[in-house]
Legacy VTK file of the C-alpha trace (Angstrom):
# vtk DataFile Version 3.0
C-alpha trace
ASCII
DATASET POLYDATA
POINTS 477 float
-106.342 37.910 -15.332
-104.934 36.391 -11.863
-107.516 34.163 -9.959
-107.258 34.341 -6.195
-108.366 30.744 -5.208
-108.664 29.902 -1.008
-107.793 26.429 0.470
-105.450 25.721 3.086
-102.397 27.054 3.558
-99.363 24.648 2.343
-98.235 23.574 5.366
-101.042 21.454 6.286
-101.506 17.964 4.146
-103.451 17.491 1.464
-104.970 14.369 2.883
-104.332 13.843 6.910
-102.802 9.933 6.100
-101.946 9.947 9.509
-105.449 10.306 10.967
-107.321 7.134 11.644
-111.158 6.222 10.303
-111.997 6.438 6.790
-112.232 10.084 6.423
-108.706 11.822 5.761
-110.158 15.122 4.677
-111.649 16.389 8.009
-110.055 17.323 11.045
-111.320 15.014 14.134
-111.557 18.137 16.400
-114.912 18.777 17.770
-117.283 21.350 15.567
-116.623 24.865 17.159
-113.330 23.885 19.241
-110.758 26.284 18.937
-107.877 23.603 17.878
-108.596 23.909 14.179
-108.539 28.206 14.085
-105.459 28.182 15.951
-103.556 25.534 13.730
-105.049 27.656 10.707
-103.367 31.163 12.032
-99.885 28.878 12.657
-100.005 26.834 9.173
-100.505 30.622 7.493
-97.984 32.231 9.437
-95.418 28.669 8.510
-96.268 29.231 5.080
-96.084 33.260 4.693
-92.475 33.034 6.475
-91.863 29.953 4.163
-90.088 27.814 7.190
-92.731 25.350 7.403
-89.857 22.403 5.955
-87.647 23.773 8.546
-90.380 23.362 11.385
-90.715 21.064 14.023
-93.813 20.403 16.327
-93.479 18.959 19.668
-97.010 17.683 21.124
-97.842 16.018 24.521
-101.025 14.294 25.757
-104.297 16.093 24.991
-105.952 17.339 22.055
-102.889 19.233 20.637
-101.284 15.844 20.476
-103.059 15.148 17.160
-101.088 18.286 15.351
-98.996 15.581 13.685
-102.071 14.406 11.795
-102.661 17.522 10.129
-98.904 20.340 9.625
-97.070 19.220 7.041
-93.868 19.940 9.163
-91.899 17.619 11.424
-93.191 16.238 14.473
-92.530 14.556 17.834
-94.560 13.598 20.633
-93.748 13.771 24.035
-94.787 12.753 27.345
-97.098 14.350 29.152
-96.258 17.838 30.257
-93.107 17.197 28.808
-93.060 19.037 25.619
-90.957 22.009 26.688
-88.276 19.256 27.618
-88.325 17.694 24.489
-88.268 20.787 22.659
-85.200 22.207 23.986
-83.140 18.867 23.268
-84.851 19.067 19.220
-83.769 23.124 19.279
-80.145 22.482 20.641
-79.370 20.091 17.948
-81.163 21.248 15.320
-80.640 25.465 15.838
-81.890 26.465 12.872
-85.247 24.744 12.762
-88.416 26.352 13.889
-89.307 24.312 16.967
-93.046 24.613 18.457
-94.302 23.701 21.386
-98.123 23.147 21.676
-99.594 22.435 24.603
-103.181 22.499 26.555
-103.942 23.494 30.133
-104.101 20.261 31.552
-100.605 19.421 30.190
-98.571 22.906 30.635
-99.843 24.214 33.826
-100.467 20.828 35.299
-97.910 18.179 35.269
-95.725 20.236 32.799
-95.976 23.450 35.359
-91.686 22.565 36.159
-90.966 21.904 32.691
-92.244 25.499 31.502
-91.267 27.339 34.238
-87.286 26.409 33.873
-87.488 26.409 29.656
-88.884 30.226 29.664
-86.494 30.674 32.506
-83.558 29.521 30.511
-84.854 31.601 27.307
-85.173 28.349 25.234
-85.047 29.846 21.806
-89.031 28.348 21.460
-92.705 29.300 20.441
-94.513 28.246 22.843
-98.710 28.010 22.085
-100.350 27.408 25.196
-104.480 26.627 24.535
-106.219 27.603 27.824
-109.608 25.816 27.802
-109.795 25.497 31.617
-110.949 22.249 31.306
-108.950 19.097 30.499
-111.203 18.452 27.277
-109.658 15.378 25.533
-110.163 12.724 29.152
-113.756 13.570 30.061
-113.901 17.302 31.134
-112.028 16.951 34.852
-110.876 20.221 36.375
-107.852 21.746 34.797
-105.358 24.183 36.784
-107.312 27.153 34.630
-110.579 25.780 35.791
-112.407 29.150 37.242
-113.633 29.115 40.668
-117.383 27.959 40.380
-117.027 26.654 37.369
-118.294 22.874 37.571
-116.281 19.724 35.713
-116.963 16.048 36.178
-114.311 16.255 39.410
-115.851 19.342 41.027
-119.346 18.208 40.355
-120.182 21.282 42.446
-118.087 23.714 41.218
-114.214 24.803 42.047
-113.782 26.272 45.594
-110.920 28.482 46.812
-110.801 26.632 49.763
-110.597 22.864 48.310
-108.562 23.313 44.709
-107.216 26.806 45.474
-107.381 29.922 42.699
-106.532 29.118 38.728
-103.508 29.708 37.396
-102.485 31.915 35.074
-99.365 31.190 33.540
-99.202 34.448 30.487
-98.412 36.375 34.243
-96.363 33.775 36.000
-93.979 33.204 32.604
-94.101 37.019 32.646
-92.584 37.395 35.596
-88.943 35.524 34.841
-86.339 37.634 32.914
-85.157 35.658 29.976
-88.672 35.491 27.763
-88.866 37.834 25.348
-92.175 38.053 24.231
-95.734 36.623 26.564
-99.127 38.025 25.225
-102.577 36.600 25.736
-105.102 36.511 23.044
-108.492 34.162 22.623
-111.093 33.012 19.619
-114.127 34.218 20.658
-115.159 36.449 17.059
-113.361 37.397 14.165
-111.730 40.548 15.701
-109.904 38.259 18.142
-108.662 36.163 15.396
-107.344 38.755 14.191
-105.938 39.850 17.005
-104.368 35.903 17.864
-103.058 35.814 14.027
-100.580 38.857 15.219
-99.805 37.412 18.237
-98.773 34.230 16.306
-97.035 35.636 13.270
-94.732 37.676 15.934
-94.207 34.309 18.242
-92.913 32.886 15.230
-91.149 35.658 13.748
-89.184 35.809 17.179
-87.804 32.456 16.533
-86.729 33.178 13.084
-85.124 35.854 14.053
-83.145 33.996 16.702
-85.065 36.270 19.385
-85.006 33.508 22.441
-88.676 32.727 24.423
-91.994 33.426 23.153
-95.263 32.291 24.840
-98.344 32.768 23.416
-101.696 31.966 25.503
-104.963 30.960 23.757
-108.158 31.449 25.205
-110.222 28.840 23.268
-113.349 27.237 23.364
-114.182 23.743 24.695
-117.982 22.870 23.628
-118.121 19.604 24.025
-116.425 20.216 27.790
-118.017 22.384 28.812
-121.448 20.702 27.049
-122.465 24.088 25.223
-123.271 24.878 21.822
-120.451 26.208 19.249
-121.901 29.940 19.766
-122.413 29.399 23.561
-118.612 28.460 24.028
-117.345 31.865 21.806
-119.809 34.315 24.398
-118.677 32.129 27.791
-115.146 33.256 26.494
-115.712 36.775 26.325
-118.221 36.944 29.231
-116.827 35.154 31.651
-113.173 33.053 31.109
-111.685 36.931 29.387
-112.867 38.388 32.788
-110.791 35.661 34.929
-107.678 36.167 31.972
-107.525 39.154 30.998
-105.891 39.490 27.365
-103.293 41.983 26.120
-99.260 41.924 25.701
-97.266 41.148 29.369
-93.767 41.315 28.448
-92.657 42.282 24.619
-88.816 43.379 24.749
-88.223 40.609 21.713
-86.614 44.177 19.839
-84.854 45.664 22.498
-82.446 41.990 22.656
-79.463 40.437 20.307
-79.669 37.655 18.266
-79.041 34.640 20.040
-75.843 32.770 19.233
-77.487 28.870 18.908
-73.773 27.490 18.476
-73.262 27.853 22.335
-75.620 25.455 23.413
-74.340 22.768 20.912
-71.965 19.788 22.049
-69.137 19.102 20.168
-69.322 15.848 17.780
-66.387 14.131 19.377
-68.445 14.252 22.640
-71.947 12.964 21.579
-70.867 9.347 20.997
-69.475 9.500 24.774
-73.026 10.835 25.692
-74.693 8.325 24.638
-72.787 5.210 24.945
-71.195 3.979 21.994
-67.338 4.523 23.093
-67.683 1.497 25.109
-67.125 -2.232 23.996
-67.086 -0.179 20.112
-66.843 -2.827 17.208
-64.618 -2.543 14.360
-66.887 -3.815 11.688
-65.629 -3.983 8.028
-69.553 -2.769 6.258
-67.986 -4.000 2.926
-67.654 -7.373 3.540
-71.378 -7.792 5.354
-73.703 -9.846 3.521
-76.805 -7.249 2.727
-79.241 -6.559 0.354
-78.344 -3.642 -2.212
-81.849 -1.707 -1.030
-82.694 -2.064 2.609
-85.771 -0.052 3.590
-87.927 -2.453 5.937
-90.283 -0.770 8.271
-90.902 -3.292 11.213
-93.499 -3.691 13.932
-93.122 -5.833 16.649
-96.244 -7.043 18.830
-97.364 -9.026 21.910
-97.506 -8.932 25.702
-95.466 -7.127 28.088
-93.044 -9.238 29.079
-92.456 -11.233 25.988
-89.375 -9.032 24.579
-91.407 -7.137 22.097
-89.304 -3.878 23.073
-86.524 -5.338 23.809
-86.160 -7.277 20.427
-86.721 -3.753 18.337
-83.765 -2.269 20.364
-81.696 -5.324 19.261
-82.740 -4.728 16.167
-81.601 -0.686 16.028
-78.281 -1.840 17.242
-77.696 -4.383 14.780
-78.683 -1.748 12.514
-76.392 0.984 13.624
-73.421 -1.351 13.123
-74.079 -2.490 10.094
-73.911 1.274 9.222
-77.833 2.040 8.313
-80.187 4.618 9.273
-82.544 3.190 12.058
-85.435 4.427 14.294
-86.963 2.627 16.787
-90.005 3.619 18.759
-92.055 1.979 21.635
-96.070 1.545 22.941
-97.141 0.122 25.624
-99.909 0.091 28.419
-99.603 1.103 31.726
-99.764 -2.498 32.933
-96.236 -3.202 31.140
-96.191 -7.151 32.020
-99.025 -8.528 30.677
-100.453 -5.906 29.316
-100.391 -5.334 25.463
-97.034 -3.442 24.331
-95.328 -3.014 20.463
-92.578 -0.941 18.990
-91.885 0.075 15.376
-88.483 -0.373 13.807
-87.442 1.455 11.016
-83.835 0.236 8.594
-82.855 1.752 5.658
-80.002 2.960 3.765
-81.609 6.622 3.116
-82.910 8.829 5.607
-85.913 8.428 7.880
-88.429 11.147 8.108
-90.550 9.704 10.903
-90.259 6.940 13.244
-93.669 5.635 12.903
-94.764 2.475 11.347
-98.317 2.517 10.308
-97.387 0.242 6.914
-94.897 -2.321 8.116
-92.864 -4.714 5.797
-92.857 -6.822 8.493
-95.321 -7.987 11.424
-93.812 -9.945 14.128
-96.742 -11.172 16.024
-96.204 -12.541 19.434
-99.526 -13.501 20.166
-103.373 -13.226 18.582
-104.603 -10.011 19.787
-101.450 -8.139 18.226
-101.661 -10.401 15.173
-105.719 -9.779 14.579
-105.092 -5.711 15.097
-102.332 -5.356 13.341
-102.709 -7.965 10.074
-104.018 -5.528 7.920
-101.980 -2.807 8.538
-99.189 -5.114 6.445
-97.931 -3.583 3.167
-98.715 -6.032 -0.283
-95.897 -8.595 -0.661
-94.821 -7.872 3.420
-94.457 -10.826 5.936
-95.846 -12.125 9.175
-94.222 -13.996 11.476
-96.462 -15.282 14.048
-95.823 -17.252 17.795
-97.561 -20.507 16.226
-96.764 -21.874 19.310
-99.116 -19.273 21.606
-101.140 -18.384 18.157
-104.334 -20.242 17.638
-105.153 -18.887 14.305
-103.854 -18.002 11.125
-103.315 -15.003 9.234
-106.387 -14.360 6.615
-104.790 -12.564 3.886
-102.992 -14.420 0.936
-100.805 -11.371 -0.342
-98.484 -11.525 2.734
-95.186 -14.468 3.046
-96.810 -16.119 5.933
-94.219 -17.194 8.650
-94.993 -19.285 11.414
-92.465 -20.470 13.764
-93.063 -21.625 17.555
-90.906 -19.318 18.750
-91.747 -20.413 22.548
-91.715 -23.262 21.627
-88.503 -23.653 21.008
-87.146 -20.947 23.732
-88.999 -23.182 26.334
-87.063 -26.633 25.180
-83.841 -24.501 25.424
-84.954 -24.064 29.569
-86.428 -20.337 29.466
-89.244 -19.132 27.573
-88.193 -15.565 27.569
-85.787 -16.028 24.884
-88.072 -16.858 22.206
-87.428 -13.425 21.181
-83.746 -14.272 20.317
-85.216 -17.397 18.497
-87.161 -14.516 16.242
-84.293 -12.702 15.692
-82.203 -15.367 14.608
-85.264 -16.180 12.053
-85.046 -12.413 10.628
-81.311 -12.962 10.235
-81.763 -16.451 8.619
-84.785 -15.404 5.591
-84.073 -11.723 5.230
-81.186 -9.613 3.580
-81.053 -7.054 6.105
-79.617 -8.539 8.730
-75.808 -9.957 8.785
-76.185 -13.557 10.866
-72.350 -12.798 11.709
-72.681 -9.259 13.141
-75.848 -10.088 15.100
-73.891 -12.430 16.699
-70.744 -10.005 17.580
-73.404 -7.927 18.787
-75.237 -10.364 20.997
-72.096 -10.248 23.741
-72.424 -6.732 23.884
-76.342 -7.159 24.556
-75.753 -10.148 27.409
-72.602 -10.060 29.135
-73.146 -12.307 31.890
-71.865 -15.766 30.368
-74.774 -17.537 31.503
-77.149 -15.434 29.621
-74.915 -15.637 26.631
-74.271 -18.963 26.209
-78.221 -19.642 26.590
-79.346 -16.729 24.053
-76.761 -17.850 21.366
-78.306 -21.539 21.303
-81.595 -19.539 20.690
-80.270 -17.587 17.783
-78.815 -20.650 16.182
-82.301 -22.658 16.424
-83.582 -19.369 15.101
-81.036 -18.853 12.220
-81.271 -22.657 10.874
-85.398 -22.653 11.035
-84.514 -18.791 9.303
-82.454 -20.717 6.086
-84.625 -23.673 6.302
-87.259 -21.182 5.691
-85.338 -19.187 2.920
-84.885 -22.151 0.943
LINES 1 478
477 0 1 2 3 4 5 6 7 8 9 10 11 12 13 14 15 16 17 18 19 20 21 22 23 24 25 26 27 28 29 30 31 32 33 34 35 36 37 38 39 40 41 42 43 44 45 46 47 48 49 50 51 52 53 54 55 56 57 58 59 60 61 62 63 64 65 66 67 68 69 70 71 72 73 74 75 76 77 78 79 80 81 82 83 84 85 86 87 88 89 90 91 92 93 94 95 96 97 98 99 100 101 102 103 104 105 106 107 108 109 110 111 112 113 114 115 116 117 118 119 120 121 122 123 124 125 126 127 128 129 130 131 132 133 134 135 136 137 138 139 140 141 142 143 144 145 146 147 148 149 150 151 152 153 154 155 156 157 158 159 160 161 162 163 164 165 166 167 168 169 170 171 172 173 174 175 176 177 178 179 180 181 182 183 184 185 186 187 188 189 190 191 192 193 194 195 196 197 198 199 200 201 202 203 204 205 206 207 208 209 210 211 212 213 214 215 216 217 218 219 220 221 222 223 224 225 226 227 228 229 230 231 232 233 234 235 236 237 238 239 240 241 242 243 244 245 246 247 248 249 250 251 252 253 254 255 256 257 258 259 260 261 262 263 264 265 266 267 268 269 270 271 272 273 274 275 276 277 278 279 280 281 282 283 284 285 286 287 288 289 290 291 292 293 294 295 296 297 298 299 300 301 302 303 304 305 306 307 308 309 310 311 312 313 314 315 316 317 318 319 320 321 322 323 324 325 326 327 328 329 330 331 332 333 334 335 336 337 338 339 340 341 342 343 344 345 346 347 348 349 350 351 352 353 354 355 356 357 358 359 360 361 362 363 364 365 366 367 368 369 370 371 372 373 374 375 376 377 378 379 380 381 382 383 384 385 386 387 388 389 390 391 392 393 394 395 396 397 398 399 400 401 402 403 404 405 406 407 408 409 410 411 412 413 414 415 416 417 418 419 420 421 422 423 424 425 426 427 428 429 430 431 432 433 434 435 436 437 438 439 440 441 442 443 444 445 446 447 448 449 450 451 452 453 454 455 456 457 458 459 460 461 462 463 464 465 466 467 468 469 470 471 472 473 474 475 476
C-alpha cells in the first residue's frame, strides 16, 4: 500500500544552515507575508520539472534577498535593483541553467526600473518574479513606486498624492508593452483560489525557460502585514479589496507558443576571448605548477577583517591572484559599510583544488583579524583546529578559545618601522606564505610586481613580505 507523505518540496533545504539565530527550521519571513507561499509554488514547480540542480537564483536588497537561505539551488546576490543585470551575465554563460530573478517593488520598479526595462526589452531568456507589496517592507514601510494613491507609509505620513509622488506604477503593463517578452501575467495570494491561480502562472514562467522560450515576468500581488501594520487575514482582504482594484490581475502578453526556441549559443563569447575580457593576457606568467611547493589538499576558506582602509579587500584579491596562478579554484567576495574608510569592511576567500559551490565563508579555516571588533564578531565563527591571526599591535585582547592555532603578529607594527603603515597587509601575507602550505613564497613574490608596478611601491611592499615571510617560518617552526 503506497503512503502519500507531505513536507517540502526537494528543492528547499532540509535545515536553512545559511539562516542566522538558533532556529534553522523556520523561515524568518513575517507570519502571513506572502514570501514563503510564493517560494513554495517555485520550489514545487523546480522540483516537478526536476531542474532545481540546474537553477540559479539571483536576489537583490529586500526581503527576496534571503531566498538563498532557504532553495536548495544556486544563488547570487546582487546589488540593489540590479538583479536583472546580474542575471543576464549568469544566463549567457551558463545557457542551460534555469536562471531566476526575484525581486520586490522597491527594488524592480525603483532603482532597478532601467535594469528591467532593457533585460525584457532584449528578451533575456529569464523568469522574472516580481512581488508587488506596494510598500518597501524589509527598511521600515517607506513608500514604494506601487504605493497606491492615499495609501499612507512612514514617508507619506499622510497618504500618497498625485500631485507630490505622482500615480503607481505598474510594471505587468509597462513590460507588456515592449516586443521581445514572451509571456507577462499578474496573479496575487489573497485565498486559495489565487494560489492556485499564481502556481500556473509560475509553473508556465518556468516552463518558458526550459523550453528556451526567451522573457517571462510574473507579478505577485502579496501581502505585507507587518507594513502595512494589519493582521495576517486583514492583509489577504486589503489585496482583493483594494491593491487588485489598483492592479488588476489576468494574462497581458502570452505569445511564449507562437515563438522558436532560442539559440543560447549566440550570445556566448568565444573562450579565446574571455581571458582578453578580463585581463589576464597582460603581464601573463609562465608558471611551472609542478615544481610549486603546496600542500597535496588545499581547501582553506579565508576571512579577512578590519577597518576600511587597512587592506582587508585588497589583501583577499591578492590572495585570489596568487591563487589563480598557482592553478587552484578561488572565490573571493567583499563587505563593507557605506563609510568605506573607517568604517568596518571584510571579504571571504575561498582556495581549493576542487570546485567551489559558493563564495561565502561563514566557517573559515582562517581569521585574519585586523583589529578587535572584527576579531570579537567573528572568533567563533572559526572551524575546530582553524587559525587566527590577529593585529597584536592594534589588538588589545586575545582570542578566548583554545581549539584554534593562535597567531599574533604586529602586523602594523612592523609596516610602520618599514615608513608606511598601510602595508601591514603585505606583512600578513608574507606570514600566510611563511606557516601555511597553500601559498608558494616564490610565486607570491612574481606576483607582487604585477600587483605594484611603480618601483617605489615595490621595493617598499617586498621588504614587508620578507619581514612577513621570516616571522611566517619563525612561526612554522
Amino acid at each position: 500500500m503506497s503512503v502519500k507523505i507531505l513536507g517540502k518540496s526537494d528543492s528547499f533545504y532540509d535545515v536553512y544552515e545559511r539562516r542566522p539565530g538558533t532556529n534553522k527550521k523556520q523561515t524568518h519571513y513575517c507570519p502571513g507575508c506572502g514570501h514563503g507561499i510564493l517560494h513554495k509554488l517555485i520550489g514545487e514547480a523546480l522540483n516537478d520539472y526536476q531542474v532545481a540542480e540546474k537553477t540559479v537564483f539571483v536576489s537583490p536588497v529586500g526581503c527576496s534577498v534571503f531566498a538563498y537561505y532557504y532553495f536548495n539551488a544556486g544563488n547570487f546576490q546582487a546589488a540593489h535593483g540590479r538583479a536583472p543585470a546580474v542575471a543576464t551575465g549568469i544566463k549567457r554563460s551558463l545557457p542551460e541553467s534555469i536562471v531566476i530573478s526575484y525581486q520586490g517593488d522597491g527594488d524592480l520598479a525603483a532603482i532597478g526600473g532601467n535594469e528591467i526595462l532593457h533585460a525584457a526589452n532584449r528578451g533575456e531568456a529569464l523568469t522574472v518574479f516580481f512581488v508587488n507589496n506596494a510598500i518597501y517592507g524589509m527598511t521600515g514601510g517607506q513608500m514604494a513606486p506601487t504605493t497606491l494613491i492615499g495609501q499612507k507609509t512612514t514617508t507619506t505620513p499622510y497618504g500618497r498624492t498625485v500631485a507630490n509622488e505622482g500615480f503607481p506604477i505598474k510594471m505587468a503593463e509597462i513590460i507588456a508593452s515592449l516586443e521581445s517578452p514572451v509571456y507577462v501575467e499578474r496573479v496575487m495570494l489573497a485565498d486559495t483560489r489565487s494560489i492556485n491561480a499564481a502556481r500556473k502562472a509560475v509553473r508556465k514562467g518556468i516552463k518558458n525557460q526550459i523550453e528556451k522560450k526567451g522573457f517571462s515576468f510574473i507579478e505577485v500581488l502579496s501581502t505585507c502585514p507587518t507594513g502595512w501594520k494589519m493582521t495576517a487575514p486583514q492583509a489577504e482582504e486589503w489585496i482583493k479589496s483594494t491593491l487588485v482594484k489598483n492592479f488588476p490581475l489576468g494574462v497581458y502578453k502570452d505569445i511564449a507558443e507562437q515563438v522558436e526556441p532560442l539559440n543560447l549559443a549566440k550570445n556566448l563569447a568565444s573562450l579565446e576571448r574571455v581571458p582578453r575580457f578580463l585581463g589576464l593576457v597582460q603581464d601573463r606568467l609562465e608558471l611551472d605548477t609542478s615544481k610549486m611547493k603546496l600542500g597535496e589538499e588545499i581547501d582553506q576558506e579565508i576571512k579577512i577583517a578590519g577597518f576600511g582602509g587597512q587592506g582587508v579587500l585588497s589583501l583577499g584579491v591578492w590572495l585570489s591572484e596568487i591563487g589563480m596562478r598557482e592553478d587552484l579554484k578561488v572565490s573571493w567576495i567583499p563587505s563593507y559599510g557605506p563609510e568605506m574608510r573607517g568604517g568596518t569592511a571584510n571579504c571571504h576567500v575561498k582556495l581549493s583544488r576542487s570546485n567551489i559551490g559558493s563564495p561565502l565563508v561563514t566557517q573559515p579555516t582562517i581569521l585574519i583579524a585586523m583589529n578587535r571588533p572584527s576579531l570579537e564578531k567573528f572568533e567563533d565563527d572559526v572551524i575546530e583546529g582553524g587559525a587566527i591571526i590577529w593585529d597584536n599591535s592594534l589588538i588589545d585582547v586575545a582570542p578566548k578559545r583554545s581549539d584554534i592555532r593562535n597567531i599574533p603578529i604586529p602586523s602594523t607594527q612592523i609596516a610602520k618601522e618599514l615608513g608606511n603603515t598601510k602595508i601591514s597587509n603585505v606583512v600578513v601575507l608574507g606570514v600566510l606564505a611563511g606557516f601555511t602550505d597553500f601559498l608558494d613564497p616564490d610565486v607570491v613574490q612574481r606576483v607582487l610586481p604585477i600587483i605594484f608596478k611603480k618601483k617605489h611601491l615595490l621595493e617598499i611592499n617586498l621588504k614587508a613580505f620578507q619581514k612577513g615571510l621570516e616571522l611566517g617560518r619563525d612561526l612554522k617552526n
